[in-house]
C-alpha positions in Angstrom: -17.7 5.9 -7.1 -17.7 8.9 -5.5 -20.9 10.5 -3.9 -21.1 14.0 -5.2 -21.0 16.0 -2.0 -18.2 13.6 -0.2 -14.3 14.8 -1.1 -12.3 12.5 -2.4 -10.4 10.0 -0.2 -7.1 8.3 -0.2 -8.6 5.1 -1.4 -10.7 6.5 -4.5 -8.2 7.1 -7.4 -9.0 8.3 -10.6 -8.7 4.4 -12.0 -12.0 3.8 -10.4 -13.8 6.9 -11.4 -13.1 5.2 -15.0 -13.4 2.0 -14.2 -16.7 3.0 -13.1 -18.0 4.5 -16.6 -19.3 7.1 -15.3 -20.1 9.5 -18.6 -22.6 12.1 -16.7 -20.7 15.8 -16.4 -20.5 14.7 -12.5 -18.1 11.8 -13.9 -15.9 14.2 -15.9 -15.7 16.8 -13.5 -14.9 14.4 -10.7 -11.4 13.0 -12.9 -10.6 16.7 -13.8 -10.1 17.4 -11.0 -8.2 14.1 -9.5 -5.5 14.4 -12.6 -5.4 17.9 -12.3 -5.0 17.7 -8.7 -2.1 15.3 -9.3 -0.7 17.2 -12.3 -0.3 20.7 -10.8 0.8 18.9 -7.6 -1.1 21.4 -4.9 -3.4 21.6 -2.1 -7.2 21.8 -2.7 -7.4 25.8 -2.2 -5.5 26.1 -5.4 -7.9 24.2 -7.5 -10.5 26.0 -6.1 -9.2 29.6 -6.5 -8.4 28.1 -10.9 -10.9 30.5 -13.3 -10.9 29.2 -16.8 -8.8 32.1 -17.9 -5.9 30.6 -15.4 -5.8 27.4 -17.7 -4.5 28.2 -21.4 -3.5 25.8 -24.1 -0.2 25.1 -25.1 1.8 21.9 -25.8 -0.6 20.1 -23.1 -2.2 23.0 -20.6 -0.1 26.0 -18.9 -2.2 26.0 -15.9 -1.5 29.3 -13.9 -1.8 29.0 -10.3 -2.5 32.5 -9.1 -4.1 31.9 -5.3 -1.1 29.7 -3.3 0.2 30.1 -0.2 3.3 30.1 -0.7 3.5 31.8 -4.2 2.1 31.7 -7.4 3.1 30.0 -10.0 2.8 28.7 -13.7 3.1 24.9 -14.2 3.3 22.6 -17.5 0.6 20.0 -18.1 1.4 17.2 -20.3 -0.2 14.6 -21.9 -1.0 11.2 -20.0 0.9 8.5 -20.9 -3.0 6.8 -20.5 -5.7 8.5 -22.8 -8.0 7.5 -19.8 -6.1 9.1 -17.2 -4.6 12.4 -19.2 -4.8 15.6 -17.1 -5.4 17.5 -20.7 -8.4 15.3 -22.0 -9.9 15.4 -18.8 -10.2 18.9 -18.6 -10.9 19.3 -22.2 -13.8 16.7 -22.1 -15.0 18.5 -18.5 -15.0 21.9 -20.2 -17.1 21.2 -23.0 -19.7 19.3 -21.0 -20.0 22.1 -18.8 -19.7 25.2 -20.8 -17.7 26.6 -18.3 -17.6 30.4 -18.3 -15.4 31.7 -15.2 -14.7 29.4 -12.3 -13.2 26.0 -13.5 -14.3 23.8 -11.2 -17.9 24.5 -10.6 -20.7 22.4 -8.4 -23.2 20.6 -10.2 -27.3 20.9 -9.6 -27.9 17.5 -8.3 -30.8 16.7 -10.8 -30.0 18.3 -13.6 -26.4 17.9 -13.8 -26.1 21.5 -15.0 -23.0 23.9 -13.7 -24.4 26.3 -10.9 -24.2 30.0 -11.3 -22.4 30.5 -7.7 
């Protein structure tokens, strides 16, 4: 599992963020942000410059990718193939856990598990 203030590395995938059941909001917001990583196919900046407004519903998610360095650009997430490695339920189940308001990816307090303001 991955400690919650280490990035990710090359050997954690998102299989064994499942695999280890980890159903805390840390949990979900750790696999959004693997399959979305995957899914929009760009570096880490971009994920962290996403505000919930940037990610709308549609077929799966139009996810519009606004901060880029080489230009911004709308891209089409679809549904997983694997309910417990979809992109779309990921974020969905991350977003309702943590009643996100502006930024999409947000830090966690380490106790309480609650979203942090900045």
């Amino acid at each position: 599992m991955l400690a919650r203030c280490d990035p990710a590395r090359p050997e954690d995938s998102p299989q064994q963020v499942v695999e280890q059941g980890d159903d805390r909001k840390a949990g979900f917001r750790d696999l959004a942000l693997m399959t979305m990583h995957f899914a929009i196919a760009g570096p880490e900046h971009e994920l962290a410059g996403l505000r919930t407004r940037d990610i709308t519903e549609g077929r799966g998610l139009i996810v519009n990718v606004r901060v880029s360095k080489v230009a911004p650009r709308k891209v089409e997430v679809l549904y997983g193939s694997r309910a417990y490695l979809c992109p779309v339920r990921a974020w969905r189940r991350w977003k309702e856990a943590a009643g996100l308001d502006y930024f999409a990816f947000r830090r966690l307090h380490n106790r309480w598990h609650t979203a942090r303001t900045r």
